[in-house]
VOGU-3710 file (C-alpha; in Angstrom, 3 decimals, decimal comma):
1> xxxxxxxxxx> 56,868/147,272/-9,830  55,202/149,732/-12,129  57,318/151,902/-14,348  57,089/155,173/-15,860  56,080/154,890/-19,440  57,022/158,564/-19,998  60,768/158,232/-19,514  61,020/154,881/-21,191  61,220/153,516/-24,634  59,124/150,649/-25,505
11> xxxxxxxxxx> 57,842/148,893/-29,134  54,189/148,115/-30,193  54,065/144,541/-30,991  52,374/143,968/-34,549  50,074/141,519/-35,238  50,053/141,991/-38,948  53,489/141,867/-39,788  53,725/137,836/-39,144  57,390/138,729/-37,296  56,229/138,088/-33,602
21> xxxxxxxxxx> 59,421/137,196/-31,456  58,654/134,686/-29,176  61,534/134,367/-27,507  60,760/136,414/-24,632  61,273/134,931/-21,532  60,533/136,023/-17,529  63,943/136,886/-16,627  63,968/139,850/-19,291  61,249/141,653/-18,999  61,825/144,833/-19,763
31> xxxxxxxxxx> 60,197/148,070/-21,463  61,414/147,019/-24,895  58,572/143,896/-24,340  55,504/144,650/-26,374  52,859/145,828/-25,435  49,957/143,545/-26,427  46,371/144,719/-27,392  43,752/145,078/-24,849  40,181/143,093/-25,405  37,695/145,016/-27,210
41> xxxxxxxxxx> 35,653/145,748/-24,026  38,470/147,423/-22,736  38,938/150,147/-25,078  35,704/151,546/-23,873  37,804/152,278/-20,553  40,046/155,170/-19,659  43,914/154,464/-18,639  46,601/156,313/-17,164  49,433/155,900/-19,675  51,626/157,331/-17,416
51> xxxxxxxxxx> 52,083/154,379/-15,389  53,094/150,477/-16,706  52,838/147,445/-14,916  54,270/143,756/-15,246  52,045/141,168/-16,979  52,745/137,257/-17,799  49,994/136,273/-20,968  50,140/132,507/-21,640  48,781/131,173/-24,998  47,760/128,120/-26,568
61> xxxxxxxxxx> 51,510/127,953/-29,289  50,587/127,675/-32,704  52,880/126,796/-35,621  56,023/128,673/-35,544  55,694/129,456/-32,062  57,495/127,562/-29,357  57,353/129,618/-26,199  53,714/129,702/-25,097  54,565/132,847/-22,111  54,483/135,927/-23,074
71> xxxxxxxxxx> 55,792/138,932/-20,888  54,708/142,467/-21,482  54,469/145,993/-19,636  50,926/146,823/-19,720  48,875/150,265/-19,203  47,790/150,659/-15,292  43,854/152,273/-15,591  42,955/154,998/-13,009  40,869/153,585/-9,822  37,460/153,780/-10,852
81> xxxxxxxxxx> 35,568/156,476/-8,646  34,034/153,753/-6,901  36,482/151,140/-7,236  39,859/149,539/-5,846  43,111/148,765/-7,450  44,728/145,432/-6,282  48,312/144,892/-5,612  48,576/141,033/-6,364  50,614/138,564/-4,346  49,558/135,197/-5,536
91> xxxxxxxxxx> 47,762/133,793/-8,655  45,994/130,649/-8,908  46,752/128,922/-13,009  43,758/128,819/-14,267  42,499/129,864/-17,822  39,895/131,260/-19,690  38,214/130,440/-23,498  38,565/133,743/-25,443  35,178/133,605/-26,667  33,492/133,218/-23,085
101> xxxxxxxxxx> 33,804/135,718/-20,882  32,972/133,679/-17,471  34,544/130,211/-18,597  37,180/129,973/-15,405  39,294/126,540/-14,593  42,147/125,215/-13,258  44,396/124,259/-15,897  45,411/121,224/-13,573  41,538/120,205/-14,021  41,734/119,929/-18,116
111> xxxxxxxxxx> 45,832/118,889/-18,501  45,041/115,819/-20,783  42,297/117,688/-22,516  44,105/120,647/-23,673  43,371/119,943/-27,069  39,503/120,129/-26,926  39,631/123,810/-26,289  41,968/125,137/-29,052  40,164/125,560/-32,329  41,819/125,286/-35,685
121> xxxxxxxxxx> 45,542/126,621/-35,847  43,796/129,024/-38,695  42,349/131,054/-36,087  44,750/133,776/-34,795  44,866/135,226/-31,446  44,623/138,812/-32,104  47,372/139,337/-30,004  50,191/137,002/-31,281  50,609/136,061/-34,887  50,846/131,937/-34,335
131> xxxxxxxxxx> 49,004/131,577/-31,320  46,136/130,307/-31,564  42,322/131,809/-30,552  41,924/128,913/-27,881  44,765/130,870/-25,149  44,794/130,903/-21,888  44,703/134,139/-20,094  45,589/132,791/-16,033  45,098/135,624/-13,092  41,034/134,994/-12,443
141> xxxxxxxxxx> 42,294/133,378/-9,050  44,138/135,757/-7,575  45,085/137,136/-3,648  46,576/140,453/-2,410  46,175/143,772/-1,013  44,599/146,872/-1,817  46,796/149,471/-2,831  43,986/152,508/-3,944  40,659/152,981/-3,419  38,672/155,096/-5,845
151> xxxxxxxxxx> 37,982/159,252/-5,104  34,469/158,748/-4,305  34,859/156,027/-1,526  34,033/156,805/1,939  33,703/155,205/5,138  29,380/155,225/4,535  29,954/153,170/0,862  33,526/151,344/1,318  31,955/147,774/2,358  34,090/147,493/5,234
161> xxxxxxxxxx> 37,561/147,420/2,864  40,294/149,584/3,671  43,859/150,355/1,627  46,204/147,624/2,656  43,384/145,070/3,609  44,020/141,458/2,625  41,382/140,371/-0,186  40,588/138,013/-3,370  38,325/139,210/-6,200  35,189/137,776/-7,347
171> xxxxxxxxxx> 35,667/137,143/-11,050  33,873/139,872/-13,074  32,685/140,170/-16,320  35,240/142,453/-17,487  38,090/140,859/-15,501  41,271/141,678/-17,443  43,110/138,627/-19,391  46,720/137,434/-17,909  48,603/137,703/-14,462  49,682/141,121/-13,780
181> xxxxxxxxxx> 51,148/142,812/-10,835  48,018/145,192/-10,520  44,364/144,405/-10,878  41,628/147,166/-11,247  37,851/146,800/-9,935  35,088/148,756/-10,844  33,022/147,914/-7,830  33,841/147,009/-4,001  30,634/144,358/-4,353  33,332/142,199/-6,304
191> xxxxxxxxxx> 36,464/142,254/-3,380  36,049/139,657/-0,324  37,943/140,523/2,435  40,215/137,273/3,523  41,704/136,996/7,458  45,373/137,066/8,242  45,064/133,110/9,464  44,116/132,434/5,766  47,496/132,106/3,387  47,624/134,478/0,329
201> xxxxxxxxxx> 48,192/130,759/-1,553  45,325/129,538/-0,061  42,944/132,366/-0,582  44,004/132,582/-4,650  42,615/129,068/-5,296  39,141/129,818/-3,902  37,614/132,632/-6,426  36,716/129,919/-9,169  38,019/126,106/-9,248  36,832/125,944/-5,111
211> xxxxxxxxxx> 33,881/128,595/-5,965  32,494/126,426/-9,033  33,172/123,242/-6,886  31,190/124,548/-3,884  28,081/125,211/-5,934  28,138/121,998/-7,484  27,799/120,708/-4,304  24,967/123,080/-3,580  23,014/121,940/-6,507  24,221/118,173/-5,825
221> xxxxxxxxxx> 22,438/118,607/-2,292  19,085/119,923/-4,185  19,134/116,773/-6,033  19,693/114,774/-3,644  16,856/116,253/-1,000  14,610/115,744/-3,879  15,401/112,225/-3,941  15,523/111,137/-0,292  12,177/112,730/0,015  10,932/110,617/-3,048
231> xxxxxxxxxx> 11,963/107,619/-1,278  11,041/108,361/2,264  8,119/106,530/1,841  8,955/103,350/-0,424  12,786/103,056/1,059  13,980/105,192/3,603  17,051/103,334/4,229  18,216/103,279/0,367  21,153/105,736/0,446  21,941/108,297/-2,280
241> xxxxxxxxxx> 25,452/108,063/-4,380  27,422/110,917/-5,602  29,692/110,218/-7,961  33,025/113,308/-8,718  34,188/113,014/-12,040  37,796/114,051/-11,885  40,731/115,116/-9,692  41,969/118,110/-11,010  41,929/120,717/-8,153  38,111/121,254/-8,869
251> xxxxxxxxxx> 37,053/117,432/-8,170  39,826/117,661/-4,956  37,881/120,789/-4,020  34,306/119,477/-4,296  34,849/116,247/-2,638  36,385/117,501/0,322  33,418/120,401/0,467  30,483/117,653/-0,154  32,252/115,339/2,684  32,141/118,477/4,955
261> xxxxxxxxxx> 28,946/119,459/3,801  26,536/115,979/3,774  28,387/115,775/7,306  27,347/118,708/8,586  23,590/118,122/7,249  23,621/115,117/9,139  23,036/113,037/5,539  24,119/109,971/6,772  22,501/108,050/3,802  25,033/109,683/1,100
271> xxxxxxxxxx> 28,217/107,939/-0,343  30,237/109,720/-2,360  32,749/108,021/-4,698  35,794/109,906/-6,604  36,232/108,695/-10,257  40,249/109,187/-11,035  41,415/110,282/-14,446  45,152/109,936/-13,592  47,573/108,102/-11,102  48,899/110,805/-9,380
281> xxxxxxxxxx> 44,882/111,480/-8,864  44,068/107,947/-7,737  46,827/108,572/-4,641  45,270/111,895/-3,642  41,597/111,100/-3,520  42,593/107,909/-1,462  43,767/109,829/1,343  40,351/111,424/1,732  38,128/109,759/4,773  34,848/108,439/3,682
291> xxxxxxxxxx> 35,258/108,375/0,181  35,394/105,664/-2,451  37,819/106,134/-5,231  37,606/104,126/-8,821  40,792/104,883/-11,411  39,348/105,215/-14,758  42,355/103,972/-16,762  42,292/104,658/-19,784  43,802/101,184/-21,127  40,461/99,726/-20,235
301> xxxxxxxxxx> 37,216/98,977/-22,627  34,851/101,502/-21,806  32,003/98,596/-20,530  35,143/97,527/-18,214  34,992/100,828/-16,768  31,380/101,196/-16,116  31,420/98,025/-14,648  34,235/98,156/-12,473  32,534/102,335/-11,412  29,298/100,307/-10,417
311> xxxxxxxxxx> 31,216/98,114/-8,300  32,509/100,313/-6,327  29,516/102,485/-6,082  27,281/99,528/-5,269  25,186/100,241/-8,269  24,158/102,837/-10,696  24,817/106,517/-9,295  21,709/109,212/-8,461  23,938/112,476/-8,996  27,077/113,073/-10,785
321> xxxxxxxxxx> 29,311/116,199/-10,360  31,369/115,649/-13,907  34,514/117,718/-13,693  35,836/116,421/-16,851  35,741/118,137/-20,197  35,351/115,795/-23,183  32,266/113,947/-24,774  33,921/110,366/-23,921  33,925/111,891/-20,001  30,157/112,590/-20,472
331> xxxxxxxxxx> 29,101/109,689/-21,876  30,997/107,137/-19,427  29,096/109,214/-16,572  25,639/108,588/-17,942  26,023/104,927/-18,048  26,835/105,366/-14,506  23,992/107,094/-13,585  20,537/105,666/-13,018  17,146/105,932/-14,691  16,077/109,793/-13,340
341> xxxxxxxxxx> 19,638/110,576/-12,376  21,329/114,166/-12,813  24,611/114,951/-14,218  25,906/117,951/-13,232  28,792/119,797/-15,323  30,677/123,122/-15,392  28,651/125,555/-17,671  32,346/125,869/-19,320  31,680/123,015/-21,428  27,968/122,441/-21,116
351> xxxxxxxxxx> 27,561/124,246/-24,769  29,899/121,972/-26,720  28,030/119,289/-24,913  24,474/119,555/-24,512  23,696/119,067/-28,223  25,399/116,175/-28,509  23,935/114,153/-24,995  20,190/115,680/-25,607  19,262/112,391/-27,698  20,831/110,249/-25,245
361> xxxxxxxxxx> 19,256/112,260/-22,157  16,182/111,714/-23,188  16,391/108,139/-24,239  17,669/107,440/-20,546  15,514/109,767/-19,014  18,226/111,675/-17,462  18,882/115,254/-16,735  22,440/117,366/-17,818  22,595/120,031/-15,453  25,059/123,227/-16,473
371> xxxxxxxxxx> 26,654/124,560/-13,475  28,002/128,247/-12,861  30,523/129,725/-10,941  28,469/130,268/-8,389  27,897/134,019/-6,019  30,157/136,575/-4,184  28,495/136,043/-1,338  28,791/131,737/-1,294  32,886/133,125/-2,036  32,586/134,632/1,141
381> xxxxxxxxxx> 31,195/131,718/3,140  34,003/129,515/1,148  36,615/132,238/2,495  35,304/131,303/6,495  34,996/127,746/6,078  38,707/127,339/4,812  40,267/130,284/7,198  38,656/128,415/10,300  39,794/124,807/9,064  36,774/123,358/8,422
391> xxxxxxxxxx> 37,665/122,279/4,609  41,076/121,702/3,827  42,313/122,823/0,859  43,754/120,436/-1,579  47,191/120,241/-2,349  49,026/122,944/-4,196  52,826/124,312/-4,923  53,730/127,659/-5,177  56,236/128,745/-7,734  58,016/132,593/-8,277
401> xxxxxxxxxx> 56,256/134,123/-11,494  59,602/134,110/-13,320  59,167/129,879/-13,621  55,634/130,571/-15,346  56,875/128,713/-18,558  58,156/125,659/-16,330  55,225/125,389/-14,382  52,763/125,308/-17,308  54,777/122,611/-19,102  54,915/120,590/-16,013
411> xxxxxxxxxx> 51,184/120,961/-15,255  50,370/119,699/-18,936  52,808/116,862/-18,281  50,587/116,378/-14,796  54,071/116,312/-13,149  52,118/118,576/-10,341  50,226/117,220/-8,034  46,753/119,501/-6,953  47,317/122,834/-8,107  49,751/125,239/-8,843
421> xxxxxxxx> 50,093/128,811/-7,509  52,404/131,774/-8,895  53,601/134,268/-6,042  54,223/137,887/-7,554  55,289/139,441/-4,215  56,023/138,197/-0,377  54,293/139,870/2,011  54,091/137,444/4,766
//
């Protein structure tokens, strides 16, 4: 609940003096928790300082640090004029790079590839001495209500929303880092209203892991339009193979869009085959109808791998939808693919990437497609399609915020299977 920060005493955490405590845990949270900095785009916005709110932060630990969660009482801004605040119920665990302001994943999509996003343990967050620049800042997927709307917003301009109307948020450019109790939006154009059929759980995985998913699939069916009609002529009946790189919740969300979508297109000439990273994967994507599923264990030689993903496939691969984050990932895809094939990956990683395949792209004459999070108003079609039961969602846990530490060391141990959601409040 928010607190007064008037009547309260509370410390300013420094980042200077080297003497961070990082013992903090969720079940004492209180006013004498620092309060962290704010990103630099932030300071260019006006808060009421009257008002605090609970926040969870968790970060990458560096040396000297053991506890990774962080809890502080953070500044609640006014409602923009134009605006909403959100009271959140549920938050999906996803994270964010600190240097890119739209890089959005579930954290159950990168667990055994943690490492590839935290730079050298000489780079410092600037908000915890010891932890280190590559953090992740969860609360982009996130559920509730709306508690304020701002003093200009009237029935002519309020997009249909109303105080105490169920809704998830687009993610923003300026979407504030870390789970708190209280989100504010500048604009109404970034709220989708959500049914009361649709779980608050449900709703918080959709605004980026299902969102990024369902425009892969988008651009997946481009490709693959292209290359039915290329074949029409020469051989009609050839079908066109999708291979899904993955099953973190992003690779369980795209294959179970793509096998509603194709259906729905009437592309009967499409197979689509799952490539497993883990075990606990391997079970999950079996129990989808329609779908191949290959484990890429590890143990194997990499040519034992692209052989054994061609067998199953029956041959190279057109399109790939490569949910996976590391160069190895990458590289076993494109031997997958055929002559003219597309690889498709999250534009997350596509930076660290791209320079490193373009020699190879070219040499195999294949195309590395970045992929972005895709539009409010495909969030909003994603929002009907799951309320009405015509995607499942995959499967997920939910967990009280006060086991946030427990529930990020069992995702990186992959002892959770799909994805993991933190409930702030129960409203239902």
């Amino acid at each position: 609940m928010p607190v007064d920060i008037c009547s309260q005493p509370h410390t300013l955490l420094s980042t200077r003096s080297g003497t961070t405590d990082t013992s903090l845990s969720l079940n004492s949270l209180s006013l004498t928790s620092a309060l962290p900095p704010t990103d630099t785009d932030l300071h260019h916005r006006p808060h009421n300082m009257n008002k605090l709110c609970r926040q969870v932060s968790i970060e990458s630990p560096g040396p000297g640090a053991k506890n990774c969660v962080f809890n502080f009482f953070v500044p609640i801004e006014d409602t923009p004029a134009l605006g909403a605040r959100i009271r959140i119920v549920c938050a999906g665990a996803c994270y964010r790079r600190r240097d890119r302001s739209n890089s959005i994943t579930s954290m159950s999509s990168v667990s055994s590839e943690l490492s590839d996003y935290c730079p050298s343990v000489n780079s410092m967050s600037p908000a915890h001495q010891g932890i280190r620049e590559g953090s992740f800042f969860p609360g982009f997927e996130v559920a509730g209500v709306i508690e304020a709307l701002g003093s200009e917003v009237t029935e002519t301009n309020n997009c249909g929303l109303r105080i105490g109307q169920r809704v998830i948020v687009y993610p923003f450019d300026e979407t504030p880092a870390g789970y708190a109790e209280l989100l504010v939006v500048p604009d109404l154009k970034h709220i989708v209203p959500i049914p009361d059929s649709l779980p608050m759980e449900v709703a918080a995985m959709l605004p980026t892991g299902a969102l990024l998913a369902m425009n892969a699939v988008f651009k997946a069916q481009a490709v693959v339009t292209q290359i039915l009609a290329q074949r029409a002529s020469s051989d009609p009946k050839k079908k066109c193979k999708i291979l899904i790189v993955g099953t973190g919740g992003l690779a369980l969300w795209a294959v179970r869009i793509a096998s509603y979508h194709f259906a729905l297109a009437g592309a009967d000439n499409v197979d689509i085959t799952v490539a497993s990273l883990r075990d606990e994967g391997f079970r999950l994507a079996t129990e989808i109808k329609n779908v191949s599923v290959v484990q890429w264990n590890e143990c194997l030689y990499e040519p034992q791998l692209i052989e054994r993903t061609k067998d199953v496939c029956g041959g190279a691969v057109d399109v790939v939808i490569d949910f996976g984050t590391t160069s190895r990932s990458l590289h076993r895809s494109m031997h997958c693919l055929s002559k003219g094939g597309v690889v498709l990956i999250s534009d997350e990683v596509a930076e660290k990437l791209l320079p490193k395949f373009s020699r190879l792209s070219n040499e195999y004459q294949q195309e590395i497609t970045p992929i972005s999070n895709g539009t409010a108003e495909q969030l909003a079609e994603l929002v009907e399609l799951v309320a009405t039961k015509k995607i499942e969602p995959p499967p997920h846990s939910v967990f009280p915020c006060e086991q946030a530490a427990e529930v990020i060391q069992k995702l990186c141990n992959s002892e959770i299977p799909g994805r993991a959601i933190l409930r702030f409040h129960d409203i239902e």
